[in-house]
GUSEFI-799607 format. One line per 4 residues: number of its first residue (from 1); for each residue x, y, z of N, C-alpha, C. Coordinates in Angstrom, 2 decimals. Example, Ala and Ser with C-alpha at 12.3 -4.5 7.8 and 13.67 -1.06 7.14 Angstrom:
// GUSEFI-799607
1> 13.19/-5.69/7.80/12.30/-4.50/7.80/13.20/-3.30/7.80 | 12.85/-2.25/7.08/13.67/-1.06/7.14/12.90/0.03/7.87
// end
This chain:
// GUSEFI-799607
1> 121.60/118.13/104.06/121.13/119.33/104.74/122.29/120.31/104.87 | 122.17/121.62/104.78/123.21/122.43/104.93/123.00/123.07/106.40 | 123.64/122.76/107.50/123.90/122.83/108.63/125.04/123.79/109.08 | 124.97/124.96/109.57/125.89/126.18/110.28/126.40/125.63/111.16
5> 127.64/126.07/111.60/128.32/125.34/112.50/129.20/126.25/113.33 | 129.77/126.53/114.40/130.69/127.27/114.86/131.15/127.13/116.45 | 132.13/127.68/116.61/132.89/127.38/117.98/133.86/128.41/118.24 | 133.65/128.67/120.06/134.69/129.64/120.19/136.31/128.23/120.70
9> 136.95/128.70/121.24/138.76/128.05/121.26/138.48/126.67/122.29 | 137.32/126.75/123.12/137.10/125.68/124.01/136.06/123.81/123.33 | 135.77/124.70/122.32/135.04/124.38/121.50/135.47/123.65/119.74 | 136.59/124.28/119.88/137.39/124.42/118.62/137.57/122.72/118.17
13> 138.31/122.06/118.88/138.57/120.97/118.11/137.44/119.83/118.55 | 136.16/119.68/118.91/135.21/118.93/119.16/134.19/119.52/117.68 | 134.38/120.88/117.61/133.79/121.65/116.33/134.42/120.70/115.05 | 135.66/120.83/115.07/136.30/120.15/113.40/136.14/118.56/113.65
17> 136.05/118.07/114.38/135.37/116.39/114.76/133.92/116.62/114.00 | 132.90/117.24/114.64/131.82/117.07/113.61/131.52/117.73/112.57 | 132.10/118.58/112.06/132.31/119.05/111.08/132.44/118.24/109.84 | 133.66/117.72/109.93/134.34/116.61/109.13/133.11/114.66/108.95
21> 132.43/114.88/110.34/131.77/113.72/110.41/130.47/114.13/109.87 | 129.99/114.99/109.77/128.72/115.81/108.89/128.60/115.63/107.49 | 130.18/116.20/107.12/130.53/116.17/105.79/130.74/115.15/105.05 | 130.84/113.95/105.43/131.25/112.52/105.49/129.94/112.26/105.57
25> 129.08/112.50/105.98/127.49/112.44/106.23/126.86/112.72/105.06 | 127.35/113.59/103.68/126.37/113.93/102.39/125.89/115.39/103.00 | 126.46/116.28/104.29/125.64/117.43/104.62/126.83/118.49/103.86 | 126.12/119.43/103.86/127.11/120.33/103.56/126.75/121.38/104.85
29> 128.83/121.76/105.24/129.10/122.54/106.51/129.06/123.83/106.17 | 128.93/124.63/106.96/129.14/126.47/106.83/129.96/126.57/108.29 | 130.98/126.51/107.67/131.88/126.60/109.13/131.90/128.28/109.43 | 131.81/128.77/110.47/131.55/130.14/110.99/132.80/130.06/112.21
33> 133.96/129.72/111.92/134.69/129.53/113.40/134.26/129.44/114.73 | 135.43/129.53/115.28/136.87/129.72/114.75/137.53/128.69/114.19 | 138.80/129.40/114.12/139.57/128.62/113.41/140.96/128.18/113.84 | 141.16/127.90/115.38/142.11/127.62/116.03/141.62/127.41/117.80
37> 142.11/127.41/118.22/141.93/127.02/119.88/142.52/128.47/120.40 | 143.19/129.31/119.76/143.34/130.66/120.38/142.26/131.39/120.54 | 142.53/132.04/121.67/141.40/132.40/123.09/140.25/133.57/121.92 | 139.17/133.65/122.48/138.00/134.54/121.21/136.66/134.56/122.42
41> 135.93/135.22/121.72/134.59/135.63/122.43/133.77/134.68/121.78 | 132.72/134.04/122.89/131.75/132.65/121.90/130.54/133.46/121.73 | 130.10/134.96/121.79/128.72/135.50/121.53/129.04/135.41/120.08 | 130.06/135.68/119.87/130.47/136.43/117.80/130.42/135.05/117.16
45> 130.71/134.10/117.67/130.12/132.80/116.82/128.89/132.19/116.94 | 128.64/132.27/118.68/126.96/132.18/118.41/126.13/133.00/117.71 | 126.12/133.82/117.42/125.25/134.98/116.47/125.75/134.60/115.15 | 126.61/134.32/115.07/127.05/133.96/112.87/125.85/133.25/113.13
49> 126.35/131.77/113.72/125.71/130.43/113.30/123.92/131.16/113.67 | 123.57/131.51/115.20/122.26/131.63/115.09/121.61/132.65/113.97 | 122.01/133.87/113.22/121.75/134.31/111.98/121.61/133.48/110.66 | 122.58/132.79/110.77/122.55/131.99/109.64/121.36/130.89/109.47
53> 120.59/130.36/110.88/119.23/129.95/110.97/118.64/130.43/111.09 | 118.07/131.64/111.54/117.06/132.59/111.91/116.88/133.09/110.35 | 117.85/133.66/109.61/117.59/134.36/108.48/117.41/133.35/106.97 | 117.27/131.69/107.77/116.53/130.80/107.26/117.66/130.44/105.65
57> 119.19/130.90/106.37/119.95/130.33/105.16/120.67/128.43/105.43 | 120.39/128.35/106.74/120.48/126.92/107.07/119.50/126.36/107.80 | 118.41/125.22/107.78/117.74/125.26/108.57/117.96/124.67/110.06 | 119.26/124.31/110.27/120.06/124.03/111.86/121.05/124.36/111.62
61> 121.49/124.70/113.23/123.01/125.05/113.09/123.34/124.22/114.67 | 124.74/124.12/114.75/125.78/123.29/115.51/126.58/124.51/116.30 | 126.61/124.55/117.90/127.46/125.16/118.56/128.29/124.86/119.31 | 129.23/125.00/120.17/130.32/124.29/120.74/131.36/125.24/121.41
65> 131.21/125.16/123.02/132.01/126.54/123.80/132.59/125.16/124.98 | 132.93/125.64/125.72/133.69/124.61/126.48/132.62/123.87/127.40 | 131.83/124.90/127.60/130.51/124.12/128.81/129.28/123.64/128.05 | 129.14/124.57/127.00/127.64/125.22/125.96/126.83/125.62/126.31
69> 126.97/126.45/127.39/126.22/127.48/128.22/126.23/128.95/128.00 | 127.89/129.28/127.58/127.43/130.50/127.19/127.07/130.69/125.38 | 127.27/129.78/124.50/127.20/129.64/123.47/125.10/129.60/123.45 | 124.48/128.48/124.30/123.18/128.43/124.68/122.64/129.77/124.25
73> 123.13/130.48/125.28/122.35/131.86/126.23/122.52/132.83/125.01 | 123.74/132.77/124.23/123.72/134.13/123.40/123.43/133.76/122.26 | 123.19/132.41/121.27/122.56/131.92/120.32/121.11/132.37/120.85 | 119.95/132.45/121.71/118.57/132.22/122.40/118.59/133.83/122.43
77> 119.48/134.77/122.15/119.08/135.83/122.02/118.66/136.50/120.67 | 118.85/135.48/119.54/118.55/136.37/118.08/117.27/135.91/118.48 | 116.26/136.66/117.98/114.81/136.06/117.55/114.73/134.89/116.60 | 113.85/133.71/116.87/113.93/132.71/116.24/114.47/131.80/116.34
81> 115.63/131.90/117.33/116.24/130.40/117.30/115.77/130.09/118.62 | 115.76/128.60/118.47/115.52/127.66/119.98/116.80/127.07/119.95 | 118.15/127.61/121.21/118.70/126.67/121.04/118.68/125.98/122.31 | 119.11/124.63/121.82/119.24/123.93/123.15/120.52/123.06/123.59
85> 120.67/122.94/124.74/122.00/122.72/125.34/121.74/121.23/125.99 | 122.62/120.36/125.56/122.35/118.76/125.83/123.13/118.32/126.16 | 123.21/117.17/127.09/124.20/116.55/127.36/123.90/115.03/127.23 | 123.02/114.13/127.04/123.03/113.07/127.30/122.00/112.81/125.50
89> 121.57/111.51/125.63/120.46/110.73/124.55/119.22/111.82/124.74 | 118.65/111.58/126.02/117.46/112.36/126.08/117.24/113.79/126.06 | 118.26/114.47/126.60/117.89/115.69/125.91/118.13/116.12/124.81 | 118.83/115.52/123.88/119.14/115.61/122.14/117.80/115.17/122.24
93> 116.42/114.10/122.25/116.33/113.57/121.60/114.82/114.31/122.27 | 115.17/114.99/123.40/113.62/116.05/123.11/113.90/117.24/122.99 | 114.87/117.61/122.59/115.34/118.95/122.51/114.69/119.20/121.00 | 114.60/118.25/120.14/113.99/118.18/118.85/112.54/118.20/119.08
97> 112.23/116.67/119.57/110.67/116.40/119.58/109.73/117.35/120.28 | 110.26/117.90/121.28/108.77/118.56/122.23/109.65/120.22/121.65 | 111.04/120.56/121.71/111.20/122.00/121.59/111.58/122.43/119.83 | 111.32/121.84/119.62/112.23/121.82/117.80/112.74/122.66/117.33
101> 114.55/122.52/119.00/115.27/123.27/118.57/115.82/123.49/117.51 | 116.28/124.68/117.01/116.88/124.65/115.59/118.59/124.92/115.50 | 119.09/124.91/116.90/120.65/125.00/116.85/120.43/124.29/118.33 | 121.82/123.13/117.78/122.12/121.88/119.09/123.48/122.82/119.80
105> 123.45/122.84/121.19/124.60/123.56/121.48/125.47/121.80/122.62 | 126.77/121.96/122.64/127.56/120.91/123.12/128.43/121.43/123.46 | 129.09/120.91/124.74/130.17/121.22/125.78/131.54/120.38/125.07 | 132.37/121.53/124.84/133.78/120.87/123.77/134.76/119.98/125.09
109> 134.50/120.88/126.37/135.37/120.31/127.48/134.57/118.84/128.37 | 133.21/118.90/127.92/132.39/118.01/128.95/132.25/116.84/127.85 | 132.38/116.62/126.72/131.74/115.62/126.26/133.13/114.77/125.27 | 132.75/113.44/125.41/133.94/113.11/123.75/132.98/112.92/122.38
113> 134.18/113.54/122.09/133.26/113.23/120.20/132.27/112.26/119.72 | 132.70/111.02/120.26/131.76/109.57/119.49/130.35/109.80/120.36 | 130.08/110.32/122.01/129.08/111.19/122.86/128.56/112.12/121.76 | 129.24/113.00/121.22/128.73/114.45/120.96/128.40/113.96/119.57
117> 128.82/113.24/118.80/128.08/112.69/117.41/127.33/112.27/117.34 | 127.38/110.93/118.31/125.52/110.70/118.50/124.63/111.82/118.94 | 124.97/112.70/120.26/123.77/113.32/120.20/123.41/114.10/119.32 | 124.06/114.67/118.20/124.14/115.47/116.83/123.39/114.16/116.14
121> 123.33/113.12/115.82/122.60/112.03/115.13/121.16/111.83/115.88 | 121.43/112.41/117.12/119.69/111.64/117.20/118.96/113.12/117.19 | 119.52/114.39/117.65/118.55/115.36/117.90/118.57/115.83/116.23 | 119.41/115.54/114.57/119.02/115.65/113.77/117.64/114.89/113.15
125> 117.79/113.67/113.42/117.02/112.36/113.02/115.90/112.11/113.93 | 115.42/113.19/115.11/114.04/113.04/115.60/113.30/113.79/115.21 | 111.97/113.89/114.78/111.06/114.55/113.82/110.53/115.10/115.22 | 110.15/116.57/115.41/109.37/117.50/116.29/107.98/117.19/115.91
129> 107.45/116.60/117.45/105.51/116.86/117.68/104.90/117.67/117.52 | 104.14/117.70/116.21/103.42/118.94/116.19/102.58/119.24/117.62 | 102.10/118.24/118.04/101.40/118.39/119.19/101.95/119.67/120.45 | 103.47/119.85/120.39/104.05/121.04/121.29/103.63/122.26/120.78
133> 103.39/122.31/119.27/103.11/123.56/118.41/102.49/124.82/119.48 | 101.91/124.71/119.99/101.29/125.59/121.20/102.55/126.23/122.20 | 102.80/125.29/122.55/104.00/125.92/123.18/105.14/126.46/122.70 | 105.43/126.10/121.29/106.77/127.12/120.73/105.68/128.46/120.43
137> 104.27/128.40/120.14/104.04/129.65/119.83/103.93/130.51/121.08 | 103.41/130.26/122.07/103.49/131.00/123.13/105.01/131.58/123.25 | 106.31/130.78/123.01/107.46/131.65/122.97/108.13/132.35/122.46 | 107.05/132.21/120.77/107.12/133.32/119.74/106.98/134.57/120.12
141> 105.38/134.28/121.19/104.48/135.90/121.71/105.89/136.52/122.46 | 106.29/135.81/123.47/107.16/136.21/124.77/108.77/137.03/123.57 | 109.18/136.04/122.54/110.20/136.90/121.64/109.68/138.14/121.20 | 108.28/138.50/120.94/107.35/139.40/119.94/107.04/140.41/121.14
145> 107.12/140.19/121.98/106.78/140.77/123.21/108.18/141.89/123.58 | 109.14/141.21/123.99/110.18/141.26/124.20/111.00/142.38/123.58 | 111.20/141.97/122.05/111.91/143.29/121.11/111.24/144.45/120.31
// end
């Protein structure tokens, strides 16, 4: 799968951990930075990576800010993406099934890598219920509404 990826400086080296473990995976990365731990704005990487799914050139993308809150909030502003912000098994693992988010966002300061790989392994590897289908469309109307 070709998977977008990006991180602002808080984010930075939990970003090249899965990056590298993706790639090692048979996926191919679109790294969108950064490209160091020096200080940057995380909207300009959330918008690469969420463009780069929305405009349907990857069909997920990977985010990573120190909390993944503000990376969340400004990825959830392009039209089209669901992203979602996880911290444990279960919300990777309905963040897919009931919301079928399409960019996983992760806290670079809150989580360790072998944490943040699994939840990147299970919210890739859970297939979304069509049965929610109703409810992502209702948040289509509210995006359609909106801009």
């Amino acid at each position: 799968m070709r998977i977008a990826i990006g991180s602002d400086h808080g984010g930075f080296g939990l970003k090249q951990v899965l990056a590298g473990l993706l790639r090692d995976g048979g996926h191919e990365v679109v790294d969108l930075g950064t490209d160091s731990t020096a200080s940057v704005d995380y909207p300009l990487f959330a918008e690469r990576v969420a463009r780069e799914v929305a405009e349907k050139r990857c069909p997920r993308g990977v985010l990573v800010c120190g909390t993944g809150i503000g990376v969340s909030i400004a990825a959830n502003k392009v039209p089209g993406i669901r992203a979602a912000l996880v911290h444990d098994e279960t919300t990777a693992r309905l963040a897919a099934q009931h919301n079928d988010a399409n960019v996983l966002c992760l806290g670079g300061r809150l989580l360790a890598p072998e944490m943040a790989w699994e939840l990147l392994r299970i919210w890739m590897s859970t297939p979304f219920e069509v049965r929610h289908q109703r409810r992502l469309d209702l948040i289509t109307g509210l995006e359609e509404r909106g801009s």
